[in-house]
C-alpha positions, 0 to 999 in steps of 0.5 A: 500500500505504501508503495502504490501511494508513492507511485499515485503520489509520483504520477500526481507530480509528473501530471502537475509538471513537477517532475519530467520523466524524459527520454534525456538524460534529465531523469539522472537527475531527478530527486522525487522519492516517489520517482524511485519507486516506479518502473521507470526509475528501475528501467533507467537504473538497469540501463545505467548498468549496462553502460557502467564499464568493468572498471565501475566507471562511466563514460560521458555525453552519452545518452543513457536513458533513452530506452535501447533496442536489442542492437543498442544493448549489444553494442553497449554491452560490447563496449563494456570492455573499453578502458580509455573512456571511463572518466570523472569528466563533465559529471561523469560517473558521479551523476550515475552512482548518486542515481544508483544510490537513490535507487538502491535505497528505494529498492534495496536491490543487491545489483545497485549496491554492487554497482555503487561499491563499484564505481567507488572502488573505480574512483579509489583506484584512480587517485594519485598518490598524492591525493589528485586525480586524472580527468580518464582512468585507468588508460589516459593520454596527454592532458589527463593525466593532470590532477583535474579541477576543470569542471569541477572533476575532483570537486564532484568526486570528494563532494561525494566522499564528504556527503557519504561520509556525512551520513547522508540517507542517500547513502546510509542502510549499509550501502558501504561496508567500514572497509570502504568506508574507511577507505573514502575516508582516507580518500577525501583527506588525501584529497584535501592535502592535495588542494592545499598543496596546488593552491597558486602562491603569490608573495607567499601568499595563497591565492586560487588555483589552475584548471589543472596541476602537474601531478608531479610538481604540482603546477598549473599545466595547460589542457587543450590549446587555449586552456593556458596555465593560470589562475582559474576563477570558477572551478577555484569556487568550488574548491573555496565551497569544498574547503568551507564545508569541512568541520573544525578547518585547521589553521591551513584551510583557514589561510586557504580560504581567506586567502583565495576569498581575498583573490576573488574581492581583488580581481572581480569584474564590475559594470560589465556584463555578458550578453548572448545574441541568437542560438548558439550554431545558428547564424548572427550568433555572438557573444559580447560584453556590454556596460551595465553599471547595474549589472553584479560582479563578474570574473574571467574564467582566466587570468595570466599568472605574471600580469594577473590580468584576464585573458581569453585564447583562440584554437592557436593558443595566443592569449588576448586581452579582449573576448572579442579579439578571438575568433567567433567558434571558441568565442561562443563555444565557451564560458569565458567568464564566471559569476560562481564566486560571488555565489560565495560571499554569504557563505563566507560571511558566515563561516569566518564569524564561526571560524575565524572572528 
């Protein structure tokens, strides 16, 4: 009885619109209790694991809900082998397992628990020893070998660590034994370590962080041809966000966060803001930045580490000082600025009062 009411209860938000069961990938994305209840979740879980590769990782930009002919299935089920393509890029991986995990507790199925314990194990197996991972794993080329925070790759992963370790429900009713428990625990240290040891050094001062670090060195390395080596400023506010939900922070996490607090207030962008004209593909369509004295604090996605001035980069890898001074395929096909740290503020406020004052 109970479960049919949920299921009613789903039907009656789907009917009103507040939940969209769609053949997209929107249904990884669903948070209804009663959504995990229904066929349609189960359906969507068991496709999930088709696609899980034997590493326990997933691959990304890959439509994984639509339902599959018997052809689609073997082809699947054929690439499960591939060891090049499992990644913790554009969300990958941890959208699957976080659905797998709201689904195991709904049914309480020994097939998603083995799969969740999976693709935990794959994001164990992928850390570097000092704490960082790579974009691909377990077999990777050029720059993915990097200790990857474009994205937002390495914050995903340890955000899932902080919220298992946490306690969350989502993740509770023994879905992981204390072995591996212990182990994300370990983990999302080591993880920690590492991005107090990336964090870019001005004057002996911290500052924010690169896209992606050497795994060696430590330092900022460039990706593709206009992702330069420099201070990063959106995926720097999630790691800001990461530091600022530790308990009790050490004196180090303290200096960490003020400190790229300190960088966000200093190199914010005002009276600007960025307007999109037209569909992005479509002729006339541009990107352009435009005065607006009303508008909020903005910043660029890169600033040069020397001048520490913003820069944007065509396909040729020549740094320029204006968005309209690369050409019109990377100037619309890429976020060149960022509103994320101010999102930032208000949570600052409160954790210095709590920590720091």
């Amino acid at each position: 009885m109970r479960i049919r009411y949920r299921y009613y209860a789903f039907i009656a938000l789907m009917c009103a619109g507040a939940i969209k069961v769609s053949a997209r990938n929107e249904a990884l994305k669903e948070n209804e209790n009663a959504f995990f209840e229904t066929e349609e979740a189960r359906r969507v879980g068991d496709q999930l694991l088709m696609f899980q590769r034997n590493t326990g990782g997933w691959p990304k930009n890959t439509e994984m809900c639509r339902p599959l002919s018997e052809e689609q299935k073997t082809k699947v089920m054929a690439d499960k082998e591939r060891r090049d393509d499992s990644t913790i890029d554009n969300n990958a991986t941890i959208t699957q397992l976080r659905y797998i995990a709201r689904l195991y507790q709904a049914t309480r199925n020994r097939v998603y628990k083995d799969s969740f314990e999976k693709g935990i194990r794959f994001l164990l197996s992928g850390q570097y020893a000092d704490g960082g991972w790579p974009q691909f794993w377990p077999d990777m080329r050029g720059y993915q070998i990097h200790i990857t925070y474009n994205d937002n790759a390495m914050y995903n992963v340890l955000d899932l660590f902080r919220r298992i370790l946490k306690g969350e429900t989502a993740y509770g009713n023994g879905l992981l034994d204390k072995e591996l428990s212990d182990s994300v625990k370990a983990s999302f240290d080591k993880g920690i370590e590492c991005i107090l040891a990336t964090q870019i050094m001005v004057g002996g001062k911290p500052t924010v962080w690169c896209q992606q670090h050497d795994r060696e060195t430590y330092a900022p390395a460039k990706a593709r041809s206009y992702e330069l080596p420099s201070f990063c400023s959106a995926e720097s506010a999630g790691l800001v966000r990461l530091l600022m939900r530790i308990p009790d922070p050490d004196e180090r996490i303290k200096a960490s966060v003020n400190g790229a607090m300190v960088w966000f207030e200093e190199h914010k962008l005002t009276g600007i803001r960025v307007e999109r004209i037209g569909k992005k593909g479509e002729p006339g369509c541009d990107t352009r930045v435009v005065a607006d004295k009303n508008a909020g604090p903005i910043w660029a996605r890169y600033y040069d580490l020397e001048s520490h001035r913003p820069f944007f980069c065509d396909r040729d890898g020549v740094p320029r000082e204006r968005l309209s001074d690369i050409g019109e395929e990377r100037r619309n096909g890429y976020g060149w600025y960022s509103d994320n740290p101010a999102a930032l503020y208000p949570l600052y406020d409160e954790w210095k009062r709590k920590y720091c004052d």
